[in-house]
Backbone as ProteinMPNN parsed JSONL, in Angstrom:
{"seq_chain_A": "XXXXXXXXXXXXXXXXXXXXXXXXXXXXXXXXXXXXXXXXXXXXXXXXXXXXXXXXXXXXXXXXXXXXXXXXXXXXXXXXXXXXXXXXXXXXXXXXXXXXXXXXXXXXXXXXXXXXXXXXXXXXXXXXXXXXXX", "coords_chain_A": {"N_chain_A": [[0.852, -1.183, 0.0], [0.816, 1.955, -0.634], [2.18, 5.507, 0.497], [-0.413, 8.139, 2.07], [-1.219, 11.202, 0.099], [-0.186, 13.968, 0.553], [-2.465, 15.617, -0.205], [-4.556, 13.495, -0.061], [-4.886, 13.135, 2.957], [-5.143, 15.706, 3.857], [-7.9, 15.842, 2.673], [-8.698, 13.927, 4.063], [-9.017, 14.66, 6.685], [-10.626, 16.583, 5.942], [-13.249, 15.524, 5.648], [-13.472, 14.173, 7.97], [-14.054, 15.825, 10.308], [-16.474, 17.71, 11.244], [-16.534, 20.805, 10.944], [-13.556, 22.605, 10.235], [-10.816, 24.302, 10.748], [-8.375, 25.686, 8.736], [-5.319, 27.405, 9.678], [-3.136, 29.857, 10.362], [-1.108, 29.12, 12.97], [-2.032, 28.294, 16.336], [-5.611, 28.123, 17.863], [-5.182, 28.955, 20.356], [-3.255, 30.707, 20.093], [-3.104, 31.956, 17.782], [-1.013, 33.024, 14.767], [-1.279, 34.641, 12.866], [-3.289, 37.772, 11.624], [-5.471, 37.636, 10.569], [-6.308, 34.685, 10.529], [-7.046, 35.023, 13.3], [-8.715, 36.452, 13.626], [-10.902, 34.698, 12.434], [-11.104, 32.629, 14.104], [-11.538, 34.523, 15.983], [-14.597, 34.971, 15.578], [-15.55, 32.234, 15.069], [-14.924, 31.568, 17.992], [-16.843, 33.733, 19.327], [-19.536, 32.33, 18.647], [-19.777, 30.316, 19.558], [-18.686, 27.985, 18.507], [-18.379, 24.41, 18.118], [-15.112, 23.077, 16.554], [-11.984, 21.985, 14.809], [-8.977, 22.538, 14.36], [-5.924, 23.435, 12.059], [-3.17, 24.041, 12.395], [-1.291, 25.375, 9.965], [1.357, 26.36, 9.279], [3.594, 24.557, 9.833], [3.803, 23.129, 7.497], [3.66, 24.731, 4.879], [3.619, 24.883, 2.559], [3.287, 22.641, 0.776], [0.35, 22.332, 2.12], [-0.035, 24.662, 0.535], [-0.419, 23.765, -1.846], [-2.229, 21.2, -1.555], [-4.659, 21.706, -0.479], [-5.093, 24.033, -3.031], [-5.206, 22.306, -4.937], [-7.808, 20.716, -4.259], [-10.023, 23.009, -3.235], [-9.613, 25.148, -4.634], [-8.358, 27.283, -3.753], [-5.785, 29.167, -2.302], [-4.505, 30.761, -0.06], [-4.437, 31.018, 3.488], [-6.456, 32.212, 6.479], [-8.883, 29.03, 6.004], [-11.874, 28.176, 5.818], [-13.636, 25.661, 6.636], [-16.966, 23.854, 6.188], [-18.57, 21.174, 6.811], [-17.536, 19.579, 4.97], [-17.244, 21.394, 3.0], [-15.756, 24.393, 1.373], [-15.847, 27.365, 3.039], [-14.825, 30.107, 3.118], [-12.479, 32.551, 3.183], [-11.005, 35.005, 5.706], [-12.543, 37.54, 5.676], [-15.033, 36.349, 4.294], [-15.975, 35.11, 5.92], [-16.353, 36.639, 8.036], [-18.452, 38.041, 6.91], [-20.283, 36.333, 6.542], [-20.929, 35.567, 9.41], [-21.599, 37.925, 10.02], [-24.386, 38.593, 9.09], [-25.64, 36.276, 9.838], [-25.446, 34.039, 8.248], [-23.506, 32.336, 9.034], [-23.563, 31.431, 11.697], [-26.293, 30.064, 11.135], [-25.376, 27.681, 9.305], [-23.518, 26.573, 11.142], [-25.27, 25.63, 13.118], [-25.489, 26.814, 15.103], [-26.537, 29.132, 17.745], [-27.515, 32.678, 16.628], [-25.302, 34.899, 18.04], [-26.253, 37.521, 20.402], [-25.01, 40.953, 19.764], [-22.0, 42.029, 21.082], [-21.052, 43.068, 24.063], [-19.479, 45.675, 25.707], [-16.152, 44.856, 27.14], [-16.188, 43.551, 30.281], [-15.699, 45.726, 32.964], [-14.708, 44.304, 35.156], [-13.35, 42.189, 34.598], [-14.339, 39.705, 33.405], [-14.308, 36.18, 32.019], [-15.47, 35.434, 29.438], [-16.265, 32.08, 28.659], [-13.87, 29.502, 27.313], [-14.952, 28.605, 24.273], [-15.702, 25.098, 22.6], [-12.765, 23.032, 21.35], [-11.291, 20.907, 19.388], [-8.093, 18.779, 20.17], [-4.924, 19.999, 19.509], [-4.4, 19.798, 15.306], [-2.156, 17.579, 13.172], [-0.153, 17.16, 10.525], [1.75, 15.076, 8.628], [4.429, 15.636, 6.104]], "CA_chain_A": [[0.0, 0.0, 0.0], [1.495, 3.068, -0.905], [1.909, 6.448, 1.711], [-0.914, 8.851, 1.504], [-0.097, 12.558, -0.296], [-0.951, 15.638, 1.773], [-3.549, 16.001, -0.703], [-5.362, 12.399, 0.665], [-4.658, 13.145, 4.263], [-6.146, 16.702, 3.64], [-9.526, 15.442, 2.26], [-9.468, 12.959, 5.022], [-8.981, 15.398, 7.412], [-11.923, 17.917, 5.762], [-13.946, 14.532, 5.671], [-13.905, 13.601, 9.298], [-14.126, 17.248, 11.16], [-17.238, 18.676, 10.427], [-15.9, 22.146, 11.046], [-11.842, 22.39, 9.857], [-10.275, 25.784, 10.449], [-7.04, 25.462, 8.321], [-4.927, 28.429, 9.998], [-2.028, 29.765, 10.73], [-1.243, 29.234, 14.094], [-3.161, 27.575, 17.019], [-6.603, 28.669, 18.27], [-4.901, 29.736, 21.448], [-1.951, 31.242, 19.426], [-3.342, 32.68, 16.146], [0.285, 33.881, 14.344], [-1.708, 35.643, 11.481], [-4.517, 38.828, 11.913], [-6.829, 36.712, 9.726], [-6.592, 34.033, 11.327], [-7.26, 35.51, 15.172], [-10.155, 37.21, 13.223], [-11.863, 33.752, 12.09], [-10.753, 32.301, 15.726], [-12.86, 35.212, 17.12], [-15.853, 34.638, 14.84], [-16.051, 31.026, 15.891], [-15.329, 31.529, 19.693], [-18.387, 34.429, 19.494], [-20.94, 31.523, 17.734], [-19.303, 29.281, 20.215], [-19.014, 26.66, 18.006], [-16.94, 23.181, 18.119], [-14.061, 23.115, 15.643], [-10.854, 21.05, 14.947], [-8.225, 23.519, 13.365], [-4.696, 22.753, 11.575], [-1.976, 24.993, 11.652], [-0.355, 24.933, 7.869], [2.661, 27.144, 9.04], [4.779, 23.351, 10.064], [4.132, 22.619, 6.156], [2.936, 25.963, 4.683], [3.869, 25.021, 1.188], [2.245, 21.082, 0.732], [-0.573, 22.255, 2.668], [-1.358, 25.17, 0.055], [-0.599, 23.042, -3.075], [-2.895, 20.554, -1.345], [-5.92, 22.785, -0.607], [-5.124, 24.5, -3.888], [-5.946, 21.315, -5.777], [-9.331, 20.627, -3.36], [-10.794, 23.849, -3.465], [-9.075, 26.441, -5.978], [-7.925, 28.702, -2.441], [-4.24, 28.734, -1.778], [-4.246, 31.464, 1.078], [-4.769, 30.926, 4.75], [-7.072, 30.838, 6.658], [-9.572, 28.261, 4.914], [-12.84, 27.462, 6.87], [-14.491, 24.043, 6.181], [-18.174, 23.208, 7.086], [-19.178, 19.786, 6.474], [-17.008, 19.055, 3.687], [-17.181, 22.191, 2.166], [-15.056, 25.439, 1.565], [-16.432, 28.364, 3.334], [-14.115, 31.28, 2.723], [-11.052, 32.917, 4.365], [-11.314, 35.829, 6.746], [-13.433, 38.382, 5.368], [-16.543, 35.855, 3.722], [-16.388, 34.171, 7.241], [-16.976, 37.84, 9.164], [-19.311, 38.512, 6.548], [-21.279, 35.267, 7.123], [-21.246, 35.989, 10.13], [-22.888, 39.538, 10.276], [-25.556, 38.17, 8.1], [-26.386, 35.467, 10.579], [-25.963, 32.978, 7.846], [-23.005, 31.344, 9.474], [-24.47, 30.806, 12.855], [-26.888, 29.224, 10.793], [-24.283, 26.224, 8.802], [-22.83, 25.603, 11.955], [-26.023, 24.94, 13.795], [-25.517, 27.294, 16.302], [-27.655, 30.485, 17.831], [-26.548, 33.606, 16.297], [-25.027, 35.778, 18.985], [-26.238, 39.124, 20.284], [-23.905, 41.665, 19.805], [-20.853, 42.149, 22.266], [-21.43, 44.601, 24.772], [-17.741, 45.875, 25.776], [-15.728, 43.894, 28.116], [-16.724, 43.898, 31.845], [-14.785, 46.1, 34.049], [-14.481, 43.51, 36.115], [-12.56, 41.881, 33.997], [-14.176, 38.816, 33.917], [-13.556, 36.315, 31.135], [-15.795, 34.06, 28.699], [-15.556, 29.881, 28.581], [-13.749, 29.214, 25.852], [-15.23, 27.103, 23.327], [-14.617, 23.351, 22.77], [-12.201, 22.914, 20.088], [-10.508, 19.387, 19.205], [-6.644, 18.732, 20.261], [-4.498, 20.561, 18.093], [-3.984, 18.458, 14.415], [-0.886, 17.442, 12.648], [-0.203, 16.6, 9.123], [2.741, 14.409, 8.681], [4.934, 16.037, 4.618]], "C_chain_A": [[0.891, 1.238, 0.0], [1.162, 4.541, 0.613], [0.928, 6.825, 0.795], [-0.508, 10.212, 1.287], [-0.942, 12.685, 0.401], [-2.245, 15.792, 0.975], [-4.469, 15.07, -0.108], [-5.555, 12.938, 2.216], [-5.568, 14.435, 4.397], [-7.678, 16.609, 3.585], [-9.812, 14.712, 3.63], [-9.704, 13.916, 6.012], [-10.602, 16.745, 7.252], [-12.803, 16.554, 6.251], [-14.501, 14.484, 7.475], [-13.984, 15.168, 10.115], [-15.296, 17.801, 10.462], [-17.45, 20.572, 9.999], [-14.578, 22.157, 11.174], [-11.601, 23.915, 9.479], [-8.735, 25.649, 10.097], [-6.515, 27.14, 8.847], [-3.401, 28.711, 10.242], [-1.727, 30.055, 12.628], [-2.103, 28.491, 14.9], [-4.581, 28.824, 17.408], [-6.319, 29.741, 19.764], [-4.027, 30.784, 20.984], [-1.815, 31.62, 18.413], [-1.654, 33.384, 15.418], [0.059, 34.498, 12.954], [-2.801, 36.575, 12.157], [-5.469, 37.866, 11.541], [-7.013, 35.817, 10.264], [-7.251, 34.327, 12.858], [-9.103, 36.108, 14.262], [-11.069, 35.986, 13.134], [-11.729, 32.702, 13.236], [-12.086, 33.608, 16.062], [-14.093, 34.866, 16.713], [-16.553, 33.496, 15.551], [-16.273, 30.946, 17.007], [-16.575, 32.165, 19.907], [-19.436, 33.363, 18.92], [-20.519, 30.55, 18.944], [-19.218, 27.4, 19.794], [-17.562, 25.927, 17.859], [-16.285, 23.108, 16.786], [-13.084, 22.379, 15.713], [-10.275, 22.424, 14.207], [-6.564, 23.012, 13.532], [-4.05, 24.006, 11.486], [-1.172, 24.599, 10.738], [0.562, 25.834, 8.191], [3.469, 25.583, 9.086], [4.933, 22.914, 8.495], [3.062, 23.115, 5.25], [2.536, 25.627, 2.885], [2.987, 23.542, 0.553], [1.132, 21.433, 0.876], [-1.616, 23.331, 1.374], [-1.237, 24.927, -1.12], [-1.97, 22.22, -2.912], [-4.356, 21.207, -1.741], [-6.301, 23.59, -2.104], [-6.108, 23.958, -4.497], [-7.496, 20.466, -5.346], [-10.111, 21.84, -3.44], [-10.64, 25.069, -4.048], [-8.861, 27.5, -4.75], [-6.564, 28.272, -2.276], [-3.662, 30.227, -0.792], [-5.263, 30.708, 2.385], [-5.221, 32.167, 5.359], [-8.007, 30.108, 5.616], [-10.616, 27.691, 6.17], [-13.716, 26.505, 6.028], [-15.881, 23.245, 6.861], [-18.811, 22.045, 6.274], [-18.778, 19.458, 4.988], [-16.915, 20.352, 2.683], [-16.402, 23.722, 2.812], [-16.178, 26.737, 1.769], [-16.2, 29.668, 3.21], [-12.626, 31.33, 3.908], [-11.9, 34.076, 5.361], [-12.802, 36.424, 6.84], [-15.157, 37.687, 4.643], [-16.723, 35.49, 5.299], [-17.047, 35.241, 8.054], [-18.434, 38.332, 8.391], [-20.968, 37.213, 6.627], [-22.146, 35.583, 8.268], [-22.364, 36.953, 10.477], [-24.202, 39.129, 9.523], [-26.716, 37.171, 9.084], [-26.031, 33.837, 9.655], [-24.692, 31.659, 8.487], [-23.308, 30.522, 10.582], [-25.371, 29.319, 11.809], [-26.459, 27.516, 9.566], [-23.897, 25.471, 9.904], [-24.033, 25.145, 13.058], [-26.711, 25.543, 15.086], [-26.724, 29.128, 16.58], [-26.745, 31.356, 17.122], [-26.108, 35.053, 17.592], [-25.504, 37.278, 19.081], [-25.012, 40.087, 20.113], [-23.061, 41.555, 20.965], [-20.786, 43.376, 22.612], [-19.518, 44.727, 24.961], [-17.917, 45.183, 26.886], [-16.137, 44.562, 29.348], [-15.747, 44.594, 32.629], [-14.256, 45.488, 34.987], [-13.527, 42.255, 36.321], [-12.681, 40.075, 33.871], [-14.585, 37.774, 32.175], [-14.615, 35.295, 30.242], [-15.031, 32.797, 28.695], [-15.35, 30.024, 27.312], [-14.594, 28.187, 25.133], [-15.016, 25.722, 22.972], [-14.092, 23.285, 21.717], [-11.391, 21.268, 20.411], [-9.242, 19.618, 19.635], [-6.012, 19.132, 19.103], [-3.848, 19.081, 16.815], [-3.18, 18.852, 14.011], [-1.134, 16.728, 11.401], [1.268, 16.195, 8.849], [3.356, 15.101, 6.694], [6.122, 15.094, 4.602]], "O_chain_A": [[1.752, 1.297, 0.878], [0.24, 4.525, 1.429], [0.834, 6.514, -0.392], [0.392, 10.656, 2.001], [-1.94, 12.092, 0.811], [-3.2, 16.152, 1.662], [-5.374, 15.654, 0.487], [-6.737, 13.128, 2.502], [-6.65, 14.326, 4.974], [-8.48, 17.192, 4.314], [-10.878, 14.821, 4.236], [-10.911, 14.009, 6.238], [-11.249, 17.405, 8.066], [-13.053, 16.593, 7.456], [-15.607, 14.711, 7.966], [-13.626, 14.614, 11.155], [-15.235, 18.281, 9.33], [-18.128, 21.233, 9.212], [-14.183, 21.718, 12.255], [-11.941, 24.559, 8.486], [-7.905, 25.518, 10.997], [-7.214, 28.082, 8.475], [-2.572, 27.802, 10.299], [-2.111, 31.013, 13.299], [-3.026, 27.946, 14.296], [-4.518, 30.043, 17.254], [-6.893, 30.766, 20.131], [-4.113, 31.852, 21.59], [-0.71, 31.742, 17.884], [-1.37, 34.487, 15.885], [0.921, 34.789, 12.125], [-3.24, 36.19, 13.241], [-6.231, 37.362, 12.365], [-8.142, 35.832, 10.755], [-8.041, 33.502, 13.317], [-10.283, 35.977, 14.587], [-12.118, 36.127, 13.763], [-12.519, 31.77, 13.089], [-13.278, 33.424, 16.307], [-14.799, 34.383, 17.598], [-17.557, 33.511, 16.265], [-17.323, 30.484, 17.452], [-17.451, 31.554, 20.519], [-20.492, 33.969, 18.737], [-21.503, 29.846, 19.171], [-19.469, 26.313, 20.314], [-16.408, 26.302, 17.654], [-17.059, 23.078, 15.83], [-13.029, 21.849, 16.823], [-10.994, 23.218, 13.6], [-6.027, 22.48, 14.503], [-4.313, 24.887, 10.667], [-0.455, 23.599, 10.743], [0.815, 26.44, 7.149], [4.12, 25.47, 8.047], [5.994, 22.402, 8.139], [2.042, 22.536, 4.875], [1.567, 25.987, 2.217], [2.003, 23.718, -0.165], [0.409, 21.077, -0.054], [-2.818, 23.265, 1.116], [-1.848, 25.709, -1.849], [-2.83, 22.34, -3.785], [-4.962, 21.232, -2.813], [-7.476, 23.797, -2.409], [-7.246, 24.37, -4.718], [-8.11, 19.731, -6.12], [-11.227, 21.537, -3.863], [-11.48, 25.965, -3.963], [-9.294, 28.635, -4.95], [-6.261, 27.088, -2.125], [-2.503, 30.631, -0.887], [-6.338, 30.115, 2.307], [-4.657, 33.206, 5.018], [-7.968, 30.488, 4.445], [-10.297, 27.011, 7.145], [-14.314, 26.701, 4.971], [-15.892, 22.364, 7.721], [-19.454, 22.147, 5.229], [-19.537, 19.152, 4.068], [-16.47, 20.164, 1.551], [-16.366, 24.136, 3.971], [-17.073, 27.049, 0.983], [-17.145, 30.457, 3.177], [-12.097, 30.667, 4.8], [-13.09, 34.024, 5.67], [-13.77, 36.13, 7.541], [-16.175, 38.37, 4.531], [-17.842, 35.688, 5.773], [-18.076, 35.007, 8.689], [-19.356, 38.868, 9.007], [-22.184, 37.377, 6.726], [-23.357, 35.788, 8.337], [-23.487, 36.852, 10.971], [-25.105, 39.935, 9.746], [-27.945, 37.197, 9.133], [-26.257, 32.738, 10.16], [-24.873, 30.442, 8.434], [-23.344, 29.291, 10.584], [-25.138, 28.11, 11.801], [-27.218, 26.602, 9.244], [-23.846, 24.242, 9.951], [-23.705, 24.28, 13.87], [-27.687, 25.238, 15.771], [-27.345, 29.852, 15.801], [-25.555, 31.101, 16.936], [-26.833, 36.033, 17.765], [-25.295, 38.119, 18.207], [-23.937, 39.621, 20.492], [-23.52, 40.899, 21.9], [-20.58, 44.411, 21.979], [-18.627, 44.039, 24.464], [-18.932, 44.878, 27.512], [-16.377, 45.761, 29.495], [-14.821, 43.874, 33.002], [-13.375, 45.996, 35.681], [-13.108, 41.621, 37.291], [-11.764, 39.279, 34.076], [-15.058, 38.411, 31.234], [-14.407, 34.118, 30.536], [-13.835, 32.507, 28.714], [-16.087, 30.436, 26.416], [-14.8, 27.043, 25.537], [-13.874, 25.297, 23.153], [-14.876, 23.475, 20.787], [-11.069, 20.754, 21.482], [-8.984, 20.819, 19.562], [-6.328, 18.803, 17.959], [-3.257, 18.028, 17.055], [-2.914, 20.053, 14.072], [-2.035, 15.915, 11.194], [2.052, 17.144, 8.857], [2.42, 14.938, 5.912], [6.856, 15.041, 3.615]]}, "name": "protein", "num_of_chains": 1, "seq": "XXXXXXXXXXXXXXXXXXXXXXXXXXXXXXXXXXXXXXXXXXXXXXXXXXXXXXXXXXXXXXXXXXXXXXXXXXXXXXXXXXXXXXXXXXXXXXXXXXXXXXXXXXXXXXXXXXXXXXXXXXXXXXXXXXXXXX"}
C-alpha cells in the first residue's frame, strides 16, 4: 500500500471534522490577523471546531488545498465538507447570521464591551491541536 499525499490526508482530514479551520497558528496562538479574526468569529458563535496549523508545512498544505478547493491562502474554513471562505466571507457570514446558521448554532447578540471587572468568557470546545505528517 502506498503512503498517503498531503492532498489524501487533507480530504481525510476535511472529511472527518465537520468544522476544519485550516490556519495559521493555534486557536490559542493565532500567528496571522486573519486568522485571530476567524478564531474570534467562531469563539463568538461558540461553536466546536478542529483547526490545523499549515505554518509546520505551509507550502504542501497550500498546493494541497489549492488542488481541493481552488484557495491557496490561509485561513480556509471548512463546514461539512465544504469550503467556506477565508477571513473576510467568514466575518461577513457571520454579520448576516448565515453562518451561525451552517454551523447549527444560535446567532449571537452583539458584544457589549468587556466587563470592568474583567471577567472572562468559557472558551469554546475545540478538538486537540492536528498534525499533518509532509
Amino acid at each position: 500500500m502506498t503512503e498517503p499525499t498531503v492532498k489524501d490526508r487533507v480530504q481525510e482530514l476535511i472529511s472527518e471534522n465537520p468544522v476544519l479551520l485550516f490556519m495559521k497558528g493555534t486557536p490559542e496562538a493565532p500567528r496571522c490577523g486573519f486568522s485571530m479574526r476567524v478564531v474570534g468569529v467562531l469563539d463568538q458563535l461558540g461553536a466546536e471546531y478542529a483547526a490545523l496549523d499549515v505554518l509546520p508545512a505551509l507550502d504542501p498544505l497550500r498546493g494541497a488545498t489549492g488542488e481541493i478547493a481552488d484557495w491557496h491562502t490561509f485561513p480556509q474554513l471548512y463546514v461539512n465538507g465544504e469550503l467556506v471562505g477565508g477571513a473576510e466571507i467568514v466575518e461577513e457570514l457571520f454579520d448576516s447570521g448565515e453562518l451561525a446558521e451552517m454551523l447549527g448554532v444560535p446567532q449571537p447578540e452583539p458584544v457589549a464591551p468587556a466587563a470592568a471587572d474583567g471577567a472572562q468568557q468559557e472558551a469554546p470546545y475545540q478538538s486537540g491541536p492536528l498534525q499533518i505528517e509532509t
